[in-house]
N, C-alpha and C positions, 0 to 999 in steps of 0.2 A: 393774393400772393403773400406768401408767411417771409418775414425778416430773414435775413442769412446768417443773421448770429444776434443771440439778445441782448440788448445796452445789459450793464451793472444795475440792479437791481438794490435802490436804499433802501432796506428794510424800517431803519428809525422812523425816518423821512416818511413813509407811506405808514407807518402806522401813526405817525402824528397826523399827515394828512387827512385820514378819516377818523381821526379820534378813536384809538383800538388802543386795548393795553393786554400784551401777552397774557395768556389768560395758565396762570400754575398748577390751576385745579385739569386742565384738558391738554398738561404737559404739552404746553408749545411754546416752543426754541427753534426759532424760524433758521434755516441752514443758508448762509448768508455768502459765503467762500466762494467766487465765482470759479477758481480752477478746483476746489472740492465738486460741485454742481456737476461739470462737465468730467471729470475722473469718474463720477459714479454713472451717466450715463456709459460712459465709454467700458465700464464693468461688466454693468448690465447686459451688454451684447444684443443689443435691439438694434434688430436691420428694420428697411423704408417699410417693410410688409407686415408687420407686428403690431397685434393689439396690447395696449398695454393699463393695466389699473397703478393707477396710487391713488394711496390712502392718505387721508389729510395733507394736502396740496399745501395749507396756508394761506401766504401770499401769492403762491405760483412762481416761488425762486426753481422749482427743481422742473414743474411740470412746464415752463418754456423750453427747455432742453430736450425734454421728454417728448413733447412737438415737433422737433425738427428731427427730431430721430424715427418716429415711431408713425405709424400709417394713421392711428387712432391713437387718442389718450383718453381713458375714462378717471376722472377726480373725485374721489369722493371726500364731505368734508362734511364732518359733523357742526362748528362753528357757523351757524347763520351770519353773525358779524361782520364774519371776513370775507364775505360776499360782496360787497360793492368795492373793494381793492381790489378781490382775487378774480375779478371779472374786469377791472379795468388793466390788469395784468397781463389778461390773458388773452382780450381783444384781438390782437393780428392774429391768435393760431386757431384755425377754422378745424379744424381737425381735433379739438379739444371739448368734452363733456363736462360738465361741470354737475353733480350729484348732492345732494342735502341728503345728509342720513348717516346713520351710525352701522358702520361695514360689519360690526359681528351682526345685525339686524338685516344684514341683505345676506345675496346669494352670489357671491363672486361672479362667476361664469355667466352667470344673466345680465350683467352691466356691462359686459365686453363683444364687443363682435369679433368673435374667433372662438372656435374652442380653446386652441394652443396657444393662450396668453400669457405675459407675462406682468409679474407685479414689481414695481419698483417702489419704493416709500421711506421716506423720514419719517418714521412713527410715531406718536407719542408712547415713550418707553413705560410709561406705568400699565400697561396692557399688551406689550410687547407678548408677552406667553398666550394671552385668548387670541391675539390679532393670527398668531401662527400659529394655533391648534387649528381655529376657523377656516385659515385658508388651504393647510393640508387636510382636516376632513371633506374639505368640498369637494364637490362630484362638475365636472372632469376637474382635473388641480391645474393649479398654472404651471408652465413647464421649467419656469426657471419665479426664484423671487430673490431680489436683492433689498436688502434693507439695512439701513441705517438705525444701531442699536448701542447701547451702553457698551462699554467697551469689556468693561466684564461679565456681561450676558454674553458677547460674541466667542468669549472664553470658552463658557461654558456651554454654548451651543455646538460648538466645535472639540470640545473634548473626547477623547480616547480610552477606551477600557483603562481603570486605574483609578480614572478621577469623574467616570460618568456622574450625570445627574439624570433628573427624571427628565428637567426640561431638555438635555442632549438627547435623550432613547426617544422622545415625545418628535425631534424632527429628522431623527439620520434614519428612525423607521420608515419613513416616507418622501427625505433625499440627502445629499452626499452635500454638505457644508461647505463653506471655506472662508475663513476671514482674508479681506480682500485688499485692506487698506485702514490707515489707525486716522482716525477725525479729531483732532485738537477742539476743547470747549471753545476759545476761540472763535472759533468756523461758525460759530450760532450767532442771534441776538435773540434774548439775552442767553450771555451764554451756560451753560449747567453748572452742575458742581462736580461733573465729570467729565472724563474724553470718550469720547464716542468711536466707534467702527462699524463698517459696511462689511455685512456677511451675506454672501452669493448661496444660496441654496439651488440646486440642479436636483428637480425631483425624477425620481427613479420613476420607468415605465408604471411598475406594478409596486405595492408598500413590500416590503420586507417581511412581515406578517401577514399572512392571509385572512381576509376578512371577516372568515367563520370565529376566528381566534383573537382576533384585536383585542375583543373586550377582557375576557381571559388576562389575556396579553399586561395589558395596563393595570387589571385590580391585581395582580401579583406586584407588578411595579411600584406600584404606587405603597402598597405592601413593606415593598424594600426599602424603597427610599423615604419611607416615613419615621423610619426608625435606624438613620445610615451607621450610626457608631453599632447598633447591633449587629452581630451574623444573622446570615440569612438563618439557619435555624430560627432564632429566634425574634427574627423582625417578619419574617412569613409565616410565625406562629398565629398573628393576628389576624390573617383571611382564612387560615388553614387548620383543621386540626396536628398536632404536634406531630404526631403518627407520620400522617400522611404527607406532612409537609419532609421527614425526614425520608419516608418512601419514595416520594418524586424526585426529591435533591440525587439521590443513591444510583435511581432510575436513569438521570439526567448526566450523570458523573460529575456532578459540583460535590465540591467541599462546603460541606454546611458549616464550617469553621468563616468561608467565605463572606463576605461584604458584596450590598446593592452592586457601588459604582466600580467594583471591577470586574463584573463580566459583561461581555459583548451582547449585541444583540442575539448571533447565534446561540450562544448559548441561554439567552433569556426564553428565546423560541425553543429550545431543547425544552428547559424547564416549563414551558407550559404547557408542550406536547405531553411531558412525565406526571402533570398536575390532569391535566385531561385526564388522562388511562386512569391514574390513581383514584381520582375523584368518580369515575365510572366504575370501578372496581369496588 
């Protein structure tokens, strides 16, 4: 029978206990904040029937919460170290997997029992952009992912035509964002040199782009925003011949006067459908 609610959890205290020292190279800043913990469950919207993955558990401040909520927990944790903590941690919750291994190295949906999973995670932010290409290219995706990110990456993940990036077009292709709550550095030990937020991602049925064209898709993108102070004229000069690159823009009804981060998705899919024809023509 699992606890009805988990004591406070001293992060100092238990890594002095087994001699651990945050380790700055595998960006861990253990989230320490017991009404943080439980706010981001209660975000996440995980009912009793839900499987659920996190990524680098830690100590298992988040993934006891994540226990009493969730039908399954699967943890994965690259740190061997924190293994004889994060198992004396996590003892009472039977319903908890415990995983050695580096999550861009797995397959999401095969560590989970459900297809319709979802991921909740305190990240380490210096891989924040491969952890979230990975888990939206996965085949099925999770249906919701909440995570815990630099507070100006959550900026940026959530921006709007005007001030897009690659890494925004990289996730609202594939679901509908939303910063959800701002995290004081505080809330860690030790804590960052920044404040942190939890952004809820709700992935779309189907991606925004279709399949055949993703690839497409992204080497224009990446095209644009390689070179953002240029117009698109001449920052899609670099995948495209000049020609052609002003034939598809014309095609497409953008202003090749225009910049990467102010156009929307739709019309990025406009312009790739008019790069397609072009390029075939």
């Amino acid at each position: 029978m699992q606890p009805a609610a988990p004591p406070p959890l001293n992060v100092p205290a238990l890594l002095r206990r087994y001699n651990l020292r945050p380790s700055r190279g595998l960006g861990q800043n253990f989230l320490r904040d017991e009404k943080t913990l439980q706010q981001i469950v209660r975000f996440a919207g995980i009912s009793s029937g839900d499987a659920v993955l996190e990524v680098g558990p830690g100590l298992g401040s988040l993934t006891r919460y994540l226990a009493l909520a969730a039908r399954t927990v699967t943890a994965v944790e690259l740190d061997r170290g924190l293994f004889p903590a994060l198992e004396a941690t996590l003892a009472p919750y039977h319903n908890v997997r415990l995983v050695e291994g580096d999550i861009l190295e797995l397959i999401p949906a095969s560590l989970v029992d459900g297809a319709a999973y979802l991921v909740v995670a305190n990240i380490p932010y210096y891989i924040t952009s491969a952890i979230l290409r990975h888990l939206l290219e996965s085949e099925p995706r999770p249906r919701r992912i909440t995570l815990t990110v630099q507070a100006e990456v959550a900026d940026r993940i959530c921006a709007v035509p005007g001030d897009l990036s690659l890494l925004a077009l990289g996730v609202q292709v594939y679901g509908k964002p939303e910063a959800l709550m701002h995290i004081p550095a505080g809330s860690f030990f030790p804590p960052p040199k920044v404040d942190s937020a939890l952004v809820g991602i709700e992935i779309h049925p189907q991606p925004l782009i279709l399949a055949s064209q993703m690839k497409a898709f992204f080497h224009l993108a990446r095209a644009g925003f390689g070179q953002k102070r240029k117009t698109l004229r001449n920052s899609l000069s670099t995948a495209m011949p000049r020609p052609v690159v002003e034939s598809a823009l014309a095609a497409a009804g953008i202003d090749p006067q225009r910049r990467a981060e102010t156009l929307s998705i739709d019309e990025w899919r406009n312009v790739t459908d008019a790069f397609s024809t072009a390029s075939r023509g």
